[in-house]
C-alpha positions as CSV (number, residue, x, y, z in Angstrom):
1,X,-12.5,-42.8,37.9
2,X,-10.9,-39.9,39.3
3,X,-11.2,-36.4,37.3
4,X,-8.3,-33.6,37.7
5,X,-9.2,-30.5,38.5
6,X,-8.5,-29.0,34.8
7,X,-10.5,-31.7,33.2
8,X,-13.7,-31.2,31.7
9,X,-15.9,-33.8,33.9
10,X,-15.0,-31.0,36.9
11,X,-15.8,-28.4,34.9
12,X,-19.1,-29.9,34.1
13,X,-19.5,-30.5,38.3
14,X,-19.2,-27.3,39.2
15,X,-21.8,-25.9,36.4
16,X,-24.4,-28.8,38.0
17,X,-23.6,-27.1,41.4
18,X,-23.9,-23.9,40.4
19,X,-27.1,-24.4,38.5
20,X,-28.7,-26.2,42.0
21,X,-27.6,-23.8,44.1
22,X,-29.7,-21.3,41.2
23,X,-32.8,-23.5,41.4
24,X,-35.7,-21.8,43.1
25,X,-38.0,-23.7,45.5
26,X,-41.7,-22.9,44.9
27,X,-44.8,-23.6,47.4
28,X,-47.4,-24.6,45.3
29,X,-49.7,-23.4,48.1
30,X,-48.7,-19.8,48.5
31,X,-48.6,-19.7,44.4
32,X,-51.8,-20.5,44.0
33,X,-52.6,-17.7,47.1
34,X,-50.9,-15.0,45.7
35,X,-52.8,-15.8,42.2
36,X,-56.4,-15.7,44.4
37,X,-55.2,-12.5,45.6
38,X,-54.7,-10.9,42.6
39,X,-57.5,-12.7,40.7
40,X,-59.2,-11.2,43.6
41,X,-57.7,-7.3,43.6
42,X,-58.3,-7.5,39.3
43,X,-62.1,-8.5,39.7
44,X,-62.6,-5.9,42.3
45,X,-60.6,-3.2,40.4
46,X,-62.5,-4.1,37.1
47,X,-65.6,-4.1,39.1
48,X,-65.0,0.1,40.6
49,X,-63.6,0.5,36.9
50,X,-67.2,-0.6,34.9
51,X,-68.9,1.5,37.7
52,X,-67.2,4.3,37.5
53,X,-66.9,4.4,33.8
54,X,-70.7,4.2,33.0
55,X,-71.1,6.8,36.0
56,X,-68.8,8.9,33.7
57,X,-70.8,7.8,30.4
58,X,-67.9,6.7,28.6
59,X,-69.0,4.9,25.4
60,X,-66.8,2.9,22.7
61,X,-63.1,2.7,23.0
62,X,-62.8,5.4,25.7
63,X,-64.2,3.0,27.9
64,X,-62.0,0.1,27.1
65,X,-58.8,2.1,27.0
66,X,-59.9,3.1,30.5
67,X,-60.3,-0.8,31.8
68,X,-56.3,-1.1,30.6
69,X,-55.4,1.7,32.1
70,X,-57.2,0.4,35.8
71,X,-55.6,-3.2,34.6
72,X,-52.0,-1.5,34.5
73,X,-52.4,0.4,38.0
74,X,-53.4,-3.0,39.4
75,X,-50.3,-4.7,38.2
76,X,-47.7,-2.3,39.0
77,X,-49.2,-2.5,42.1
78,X,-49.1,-5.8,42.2
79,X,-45.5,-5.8,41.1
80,X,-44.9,-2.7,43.0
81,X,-46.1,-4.7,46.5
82,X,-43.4,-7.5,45.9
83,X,-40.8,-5.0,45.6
84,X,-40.2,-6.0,42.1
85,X,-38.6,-9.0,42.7
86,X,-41.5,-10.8,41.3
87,X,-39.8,-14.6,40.7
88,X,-40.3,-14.7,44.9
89,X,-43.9,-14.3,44.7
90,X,-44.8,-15.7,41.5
91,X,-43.5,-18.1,38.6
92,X,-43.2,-15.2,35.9
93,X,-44.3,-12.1,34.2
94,X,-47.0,-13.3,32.5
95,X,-48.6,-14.5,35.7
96,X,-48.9,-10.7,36.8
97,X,-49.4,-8.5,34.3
98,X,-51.7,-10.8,31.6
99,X,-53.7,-13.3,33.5
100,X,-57.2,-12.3,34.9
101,X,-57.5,-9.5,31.9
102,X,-60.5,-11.4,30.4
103,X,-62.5,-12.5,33.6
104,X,-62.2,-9.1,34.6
105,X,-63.1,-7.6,31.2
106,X,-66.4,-9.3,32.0
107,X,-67.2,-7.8,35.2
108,X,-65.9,-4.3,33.9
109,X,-68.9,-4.5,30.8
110,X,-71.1,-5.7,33.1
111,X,-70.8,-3.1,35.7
112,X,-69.8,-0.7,32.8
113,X,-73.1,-1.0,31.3
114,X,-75.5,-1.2,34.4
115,X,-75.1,2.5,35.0
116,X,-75.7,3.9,31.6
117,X,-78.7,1.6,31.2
118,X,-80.1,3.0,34.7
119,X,-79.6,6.4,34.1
């Protein structure tokens, strides 16, 4: 059956065109690279953060407030080297700015603590 141009079945055609032409092709591969790199960068961040916070003696919440602070450098700069146009790099937000927080909150106590203990 043959639609005419004002009917809704073509109407409906071109919204399922438009919507393909929309869709974004991910690599599954360079996904999961870009998420090892900043797994990597927030480990290594959180890392010189714990250091440099027990170097500084900073006890209680100071400390913490400082990890979030190094946490929100690290994704601006993450966000910052995709030039913002972070749905070609990754598949969303939350993968940049929320995960690693926890892993490296680990690493930043344990590094955080070494050098007040030592001292």
């Amino acid at each position: 059956m043959a639609a005419r141009s004002g009917s809704p079945a073509s109407a409906s055609e071109k919204k399922l065109s438009n919507i393909e032409n929309e869709l974004l092709a991910f690599s599954a591969e360079n996904l999961q690279n870009n998420m090892k790199v900043t797994f990597y960068s927030r480990t290594f961040l959180s890392i010189i953060g714990g250091v440099v916070a027990g170097i500084l003696g900073l006890t209680g919440l100071k400390g913490f407030i400082l990890y979030f602070i190094i946490m929100a450098v690290g994704s601006l700069g993450v966000i910052t080297k995709a030039k913002f146009d972070i749905h070609e790099y990754f598949d969303s937000w939350n993968r940049v700015i929320l995960d690693g927080i926890t892993g490296g909150l680990m690493s930043f106590v344990l590094f955080w603590t070494y050098p007040s203990a030592s001292s």
